[in-house]
N, C-alpha and C positions, 0 to 999 in steps of 0.2 A: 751242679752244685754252686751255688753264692755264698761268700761268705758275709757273712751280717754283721759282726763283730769279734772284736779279738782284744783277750788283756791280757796281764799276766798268767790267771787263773783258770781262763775259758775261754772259746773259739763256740762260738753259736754259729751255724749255718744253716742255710733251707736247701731240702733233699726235696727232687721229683718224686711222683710215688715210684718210679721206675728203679732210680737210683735207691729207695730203701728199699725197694724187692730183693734187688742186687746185694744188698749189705746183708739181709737176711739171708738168702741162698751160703752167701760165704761164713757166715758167724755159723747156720745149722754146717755146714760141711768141714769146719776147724773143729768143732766140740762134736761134733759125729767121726771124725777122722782120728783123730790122736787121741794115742790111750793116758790111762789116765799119768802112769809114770812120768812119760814125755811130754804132758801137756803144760805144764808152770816152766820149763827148765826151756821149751821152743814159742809158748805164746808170751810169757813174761807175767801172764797173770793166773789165777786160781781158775778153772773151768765154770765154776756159781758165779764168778763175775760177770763172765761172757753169758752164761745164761739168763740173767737179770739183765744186760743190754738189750739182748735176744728178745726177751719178754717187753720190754718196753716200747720197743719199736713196729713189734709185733703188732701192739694196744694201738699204737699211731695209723697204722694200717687199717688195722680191723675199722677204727675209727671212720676214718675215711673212707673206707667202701662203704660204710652202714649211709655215708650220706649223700653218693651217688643215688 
């Protein structure tokens, strides 16, 4: 991971595709692991959050292999 920039309001960095597999593997296994009770009160945020990163990152990926 590099970081590329940083302000107040954001932190842009560039992920290997290796490093987003990795980020993926762990976002499906937090929102696949914890129910839904415990999930806002141990991740800090709403479970649709994490699955709209999840989904986003995903699209980066898909991306990227289509153009291997």
């Amino acid at each position: 991971m590099e970081l590329i920039e940083k302000t107040s309001e954001m932190v842009e960095v560039r992920l290997s595709i290796d490093e987003l597999n990795i980020l993926i593997k762990v976002l499906n296994k937090v929102c696949n692991t914890l129910s839904d009770s415990d999930f806002k009160a141990r991740v800090g945020v709403h479970r649709e959050e994490i699955m709209l990163i999840l989904s986003s990152i995903n699209e980066v990926v898909e991306d990227f292999n289509k153009k291997e």
